[in-house]
C-alpha positions as CSV (number, residue, x, y, z in Angstrom):
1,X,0.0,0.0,0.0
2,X,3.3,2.7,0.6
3,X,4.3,1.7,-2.4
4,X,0.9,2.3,-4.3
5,X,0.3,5.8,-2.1
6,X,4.1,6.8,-3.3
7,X,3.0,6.0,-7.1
8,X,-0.3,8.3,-6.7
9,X,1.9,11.3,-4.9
10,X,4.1,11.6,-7.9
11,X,1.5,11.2,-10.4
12,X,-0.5,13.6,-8.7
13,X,1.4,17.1,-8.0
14,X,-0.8,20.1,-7.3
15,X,-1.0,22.3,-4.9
16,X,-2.9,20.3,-2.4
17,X,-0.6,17.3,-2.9
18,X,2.5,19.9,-2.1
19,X,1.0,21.1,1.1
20,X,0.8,18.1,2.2
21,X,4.6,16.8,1.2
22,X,5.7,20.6,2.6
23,X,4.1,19.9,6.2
24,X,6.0,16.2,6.1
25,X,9.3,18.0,5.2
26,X,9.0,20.6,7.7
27,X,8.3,18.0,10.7
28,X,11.4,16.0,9.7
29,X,14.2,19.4,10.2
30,X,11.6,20.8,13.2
31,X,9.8,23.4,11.3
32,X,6.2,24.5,11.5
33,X,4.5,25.1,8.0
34,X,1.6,26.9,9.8
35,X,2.4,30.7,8.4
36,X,3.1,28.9,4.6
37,X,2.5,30.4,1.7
38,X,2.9,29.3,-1.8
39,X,4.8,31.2,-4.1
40,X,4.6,29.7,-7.3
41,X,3.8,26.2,-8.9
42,X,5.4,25.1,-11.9
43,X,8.1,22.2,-12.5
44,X,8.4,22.4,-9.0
45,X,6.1,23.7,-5.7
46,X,7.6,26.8,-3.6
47,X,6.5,27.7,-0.4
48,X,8.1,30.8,1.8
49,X,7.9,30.1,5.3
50,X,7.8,33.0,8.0
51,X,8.9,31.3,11.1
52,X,11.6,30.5,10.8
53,X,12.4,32.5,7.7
54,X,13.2,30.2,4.8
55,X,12.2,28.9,0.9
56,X,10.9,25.5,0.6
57,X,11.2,23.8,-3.1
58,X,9.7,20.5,-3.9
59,X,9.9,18.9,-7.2
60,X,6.9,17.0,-8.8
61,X,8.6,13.4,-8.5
62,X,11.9,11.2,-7.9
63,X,12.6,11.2,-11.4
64,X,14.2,15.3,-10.2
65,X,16.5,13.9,-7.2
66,X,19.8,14.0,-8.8
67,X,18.8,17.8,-10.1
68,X,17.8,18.8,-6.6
69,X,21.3,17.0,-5.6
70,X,22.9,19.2,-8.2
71,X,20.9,22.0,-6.9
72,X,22.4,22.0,-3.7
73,X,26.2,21.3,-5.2
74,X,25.3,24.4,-7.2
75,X,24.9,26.7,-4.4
76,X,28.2,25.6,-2.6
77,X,29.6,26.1,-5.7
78,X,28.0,29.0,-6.2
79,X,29.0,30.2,-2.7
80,X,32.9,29.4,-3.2
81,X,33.0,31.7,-6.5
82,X,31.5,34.1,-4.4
83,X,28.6,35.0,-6.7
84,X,25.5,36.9,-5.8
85,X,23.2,33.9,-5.5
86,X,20.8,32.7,-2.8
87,X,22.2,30.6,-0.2
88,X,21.5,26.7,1.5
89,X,19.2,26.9,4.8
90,X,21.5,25.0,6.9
91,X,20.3,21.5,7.6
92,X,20.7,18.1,5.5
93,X,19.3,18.1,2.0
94,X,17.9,17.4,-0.1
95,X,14.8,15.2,1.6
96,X,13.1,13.0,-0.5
97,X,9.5,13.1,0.9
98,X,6.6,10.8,-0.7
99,X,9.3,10.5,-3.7
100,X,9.3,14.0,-4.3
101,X,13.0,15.9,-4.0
102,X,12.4,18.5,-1.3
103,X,15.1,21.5,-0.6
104,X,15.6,24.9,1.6
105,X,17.1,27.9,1.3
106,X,17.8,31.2,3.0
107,X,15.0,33.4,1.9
108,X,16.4,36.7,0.7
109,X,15.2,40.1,1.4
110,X,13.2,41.5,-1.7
111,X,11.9,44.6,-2.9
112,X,9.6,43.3,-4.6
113,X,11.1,45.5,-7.9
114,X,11.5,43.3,-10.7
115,X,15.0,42.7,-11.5
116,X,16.2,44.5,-15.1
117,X,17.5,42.8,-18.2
118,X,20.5,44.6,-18.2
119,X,21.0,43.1,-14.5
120,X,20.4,39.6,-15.9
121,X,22.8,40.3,-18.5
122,X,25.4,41.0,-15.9
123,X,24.8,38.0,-14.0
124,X,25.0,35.1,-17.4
125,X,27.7,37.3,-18.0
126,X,29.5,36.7,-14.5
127,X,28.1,32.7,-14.0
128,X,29.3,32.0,-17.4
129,X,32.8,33.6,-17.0
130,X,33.3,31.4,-13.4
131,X,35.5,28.6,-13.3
132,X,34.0,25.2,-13.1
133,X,35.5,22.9,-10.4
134,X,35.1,19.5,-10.2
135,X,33.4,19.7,-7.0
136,X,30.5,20.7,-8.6
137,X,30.0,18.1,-11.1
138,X,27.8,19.7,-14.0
139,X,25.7,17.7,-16.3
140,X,26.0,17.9,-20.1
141,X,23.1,20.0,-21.2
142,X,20.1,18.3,-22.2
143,X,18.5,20.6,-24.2
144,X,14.7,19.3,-23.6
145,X,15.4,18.5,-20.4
146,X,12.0,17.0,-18.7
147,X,9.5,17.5,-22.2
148,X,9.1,14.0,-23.0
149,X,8.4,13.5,-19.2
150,X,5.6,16.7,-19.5
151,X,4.1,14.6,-22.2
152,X,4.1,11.3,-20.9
153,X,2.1,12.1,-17.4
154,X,-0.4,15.2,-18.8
155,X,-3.9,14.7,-17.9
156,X,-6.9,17.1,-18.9
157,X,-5.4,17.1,-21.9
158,X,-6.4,15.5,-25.5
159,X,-4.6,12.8,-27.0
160,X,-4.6,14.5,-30.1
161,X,-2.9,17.4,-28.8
162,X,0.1,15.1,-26.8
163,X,0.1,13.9,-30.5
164,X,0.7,17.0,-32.0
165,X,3.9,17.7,-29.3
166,X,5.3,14.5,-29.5
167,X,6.0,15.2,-33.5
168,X,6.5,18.8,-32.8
169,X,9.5,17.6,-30.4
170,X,10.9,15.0,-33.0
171,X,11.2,17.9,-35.5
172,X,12.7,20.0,-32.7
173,X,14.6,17.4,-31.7
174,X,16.5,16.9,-35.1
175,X,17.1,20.6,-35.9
176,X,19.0,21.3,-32.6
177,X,21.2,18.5,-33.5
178,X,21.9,20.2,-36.8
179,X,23.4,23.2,-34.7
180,X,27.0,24.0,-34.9
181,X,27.8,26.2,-31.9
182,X,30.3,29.1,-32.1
183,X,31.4,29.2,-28.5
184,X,32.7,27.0,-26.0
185,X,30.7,25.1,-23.2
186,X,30.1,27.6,-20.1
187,X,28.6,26.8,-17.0
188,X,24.4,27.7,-17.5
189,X,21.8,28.6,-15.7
190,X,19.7,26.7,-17.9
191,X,16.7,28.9,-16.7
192,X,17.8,32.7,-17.4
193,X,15.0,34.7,-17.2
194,X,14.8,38.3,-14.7
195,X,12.6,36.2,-12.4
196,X,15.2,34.5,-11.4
197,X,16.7,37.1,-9.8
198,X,16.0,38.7,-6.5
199,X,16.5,42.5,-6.3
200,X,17.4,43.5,-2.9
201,X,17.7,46.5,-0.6
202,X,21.7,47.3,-1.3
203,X,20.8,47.8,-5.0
204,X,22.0,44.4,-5.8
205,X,20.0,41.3,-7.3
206,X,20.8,37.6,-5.9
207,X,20.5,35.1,-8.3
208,X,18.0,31.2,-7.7
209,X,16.8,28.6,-9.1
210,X,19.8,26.6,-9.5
211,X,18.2,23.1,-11.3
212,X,18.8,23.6,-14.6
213,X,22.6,24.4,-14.5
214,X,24.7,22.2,-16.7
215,X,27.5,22.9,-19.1
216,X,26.6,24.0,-22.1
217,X,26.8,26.6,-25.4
218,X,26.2,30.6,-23.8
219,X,23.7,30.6,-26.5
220,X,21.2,28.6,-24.8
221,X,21.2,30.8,-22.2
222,X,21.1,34.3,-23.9
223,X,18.3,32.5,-26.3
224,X,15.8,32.7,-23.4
225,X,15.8,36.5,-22.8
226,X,16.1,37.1,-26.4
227,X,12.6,34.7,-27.0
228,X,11.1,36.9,-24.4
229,X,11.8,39.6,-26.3
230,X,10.4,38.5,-29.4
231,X,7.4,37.8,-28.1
232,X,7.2,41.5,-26.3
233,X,7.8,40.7,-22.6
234,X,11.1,43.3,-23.2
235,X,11.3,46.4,-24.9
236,X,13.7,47.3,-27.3
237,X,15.4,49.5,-24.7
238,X,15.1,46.7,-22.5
239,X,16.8,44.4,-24.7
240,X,19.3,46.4,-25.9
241,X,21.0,46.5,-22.2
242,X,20.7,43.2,-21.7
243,X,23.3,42.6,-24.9
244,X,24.9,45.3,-23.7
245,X,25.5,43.6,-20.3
246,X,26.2,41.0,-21.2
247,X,28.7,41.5,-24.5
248,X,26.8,40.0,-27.5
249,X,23.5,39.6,-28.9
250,X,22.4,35.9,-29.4
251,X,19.7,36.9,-32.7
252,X,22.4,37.7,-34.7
253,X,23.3,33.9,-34.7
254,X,22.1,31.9,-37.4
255,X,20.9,29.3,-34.8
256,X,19.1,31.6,-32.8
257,X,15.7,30.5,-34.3
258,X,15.9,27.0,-33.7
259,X,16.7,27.8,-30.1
260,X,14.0,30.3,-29.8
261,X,11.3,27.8,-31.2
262,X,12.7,25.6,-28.4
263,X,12.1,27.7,-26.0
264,X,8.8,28.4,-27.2
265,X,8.0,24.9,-26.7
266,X,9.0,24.1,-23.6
267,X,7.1,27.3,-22.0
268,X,4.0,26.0,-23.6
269,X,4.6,22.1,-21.7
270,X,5.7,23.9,-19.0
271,X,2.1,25.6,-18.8
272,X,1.0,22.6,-19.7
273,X,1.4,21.0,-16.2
274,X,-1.2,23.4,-14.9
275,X,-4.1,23.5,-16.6
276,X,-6.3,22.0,-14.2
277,X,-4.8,24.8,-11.9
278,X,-7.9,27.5,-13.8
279,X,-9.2,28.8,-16.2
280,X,-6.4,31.5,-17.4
281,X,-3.8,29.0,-17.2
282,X,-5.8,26.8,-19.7
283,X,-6.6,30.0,-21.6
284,X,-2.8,30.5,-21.8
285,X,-1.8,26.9,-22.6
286,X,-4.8,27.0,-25.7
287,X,-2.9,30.6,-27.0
288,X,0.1,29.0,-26.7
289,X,-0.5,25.8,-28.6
290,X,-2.2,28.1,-31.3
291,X,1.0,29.6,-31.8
292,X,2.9,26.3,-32.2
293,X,0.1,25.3,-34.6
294,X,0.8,28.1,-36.9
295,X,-2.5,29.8,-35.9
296,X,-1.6,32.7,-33.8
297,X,1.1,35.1,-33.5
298,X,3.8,35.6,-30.3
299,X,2.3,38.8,-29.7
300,X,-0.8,37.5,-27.2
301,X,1.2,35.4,-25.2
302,X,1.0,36.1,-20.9
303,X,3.9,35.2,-18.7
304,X,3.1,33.0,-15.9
């Protein structure tokens, strides 16, 4: 029957499931998740937690251990380079509660301002320039990282569609192959969007989110900001400062539009996961697909 309820919890991930799996992991290091509240569900659940003061992030199954175990090298690495990047909560991690990956972090003092492009562009430009030790063991970059995965466990949506992605990933699939990269495997992010920095009080902005890093082409990582643009979540001014930042602009490449079309893809699976969650996230995920289809243009698409 553990065995059975285990199965269930990972097929099942919203955000009554991680509640649950957050009140588990708090009794186990002697926290109360009384004054929780949840920040954000996507690929994984995150909770901030008041007293005591700290981030709680818990992956939708097992099959995300060795990330969240790379999570947590990450930030030591991160640490030793003496980057601006959010810190471990000190206790032993990561748990692994009802097979989901479960880690903590020092929660960092935010404005609440939403961090600029030309900030980000400062920051890829710092993480990619740093030194990779062995300690920290990166991954080769897989470049669809958990799609198939989205695909293979979706519910409330119609086998047609799943259909539909599955070929749209093949074709993906085989043009990325067909890239020829013009710089040398830096460390990544793997995620590099301005979320994923935290603007704080001194003027600074820590970086998070650490679960995608692997080695891999700077490309991939300047391709994200530069899809966000295109589809008019930057300005021009915006984007502009980011290259600036940063020291090149990744849409003069010749392979920039097979990355952004990745991109584009994996934000609509991403969505994907939620659309149960209500209505403007199905909404979203239909405007989304449209766009893949060939149906719609960029320009409606909302950031979650």
């Amino acid at each position: 029957m553990d065995n059975l309820a285990d199965e269930k919890s990972s097929q099942l991930f919203d955000s009554t499931a991680a509640k649950a799996i957050l009140r588990e992991a708090c009794s186990v290091i002697g926290a109360s998740p009384a004054d929780a509240t949840l920040i954000r569900l996507g690929e994984n659940a995150i909770f901030s937690v008041e007293h005591p003061s700290f981030v709680v992030r818990i992956a939708r199954s097992k099959d995300n251990l060795k990330d969240a175990e790379k999570e947590v090298r990450v930030a030591r690495w991160l640490e030793r380079c003496d980057a601006p990047a959010v810190r471990l909560y000190p206790v032993e991690q990561p748990l692994l509660i009802r097979n989901h990956p479960v880690t903590f972090w020092q929660k960092v003092a935010d404005t609440g301002e939403k961090a600029s492009a030309r900030t980000l562009g400062a920051a890829l430009r710092l993480v990619h320039s740093c030194e990779v030790d062995d300690f920290v063991a990166l991954p080769a970059l897989d470049p669809f990282g958990r799609v198939a995965a989205r695909l293979d466990r979706a519910q409330d949506v119609p086998p047609k569609v799943i259909d539909f992605l599955r070929s749209r990933l093949s074709d993906l699939r085989a043009a990325y192959a067909a890239l020829s990269f013009p710089n040398p495997p830096v460390a990544l992010h793997g995620d590099a969007h301005v979320k994923n920095l935290i603007c704080t009080s001194d003027g600074a902005a820590t970086l998070i989110d650490f679960e995608a890093f692997c080695l891999g082409p700077p490309e991939v990582d300047l391709a994200v900001t530069a899809t966000e643009y295109e589809i008019g979540w930057h300005s021009p001014t915006d984007y502009r400062e980011f290259c600036e930042a940063y020291g090149a602009d990744v849409r003069k490449w010749h392979g920039f539009q097979v990355l952004r079309d990745v991109n584009l893809f994996k934000m609509t699976t991403w969505l994907m996961q939620n659309v149960s969650e209500s209505d403007l996230c199905a909404q979203e995920f239909e405007r989304r697909l449209a766009t893949l289809r060939g149906s719609a243009t960029l320009s409606g698409w909302q950031p979650f």
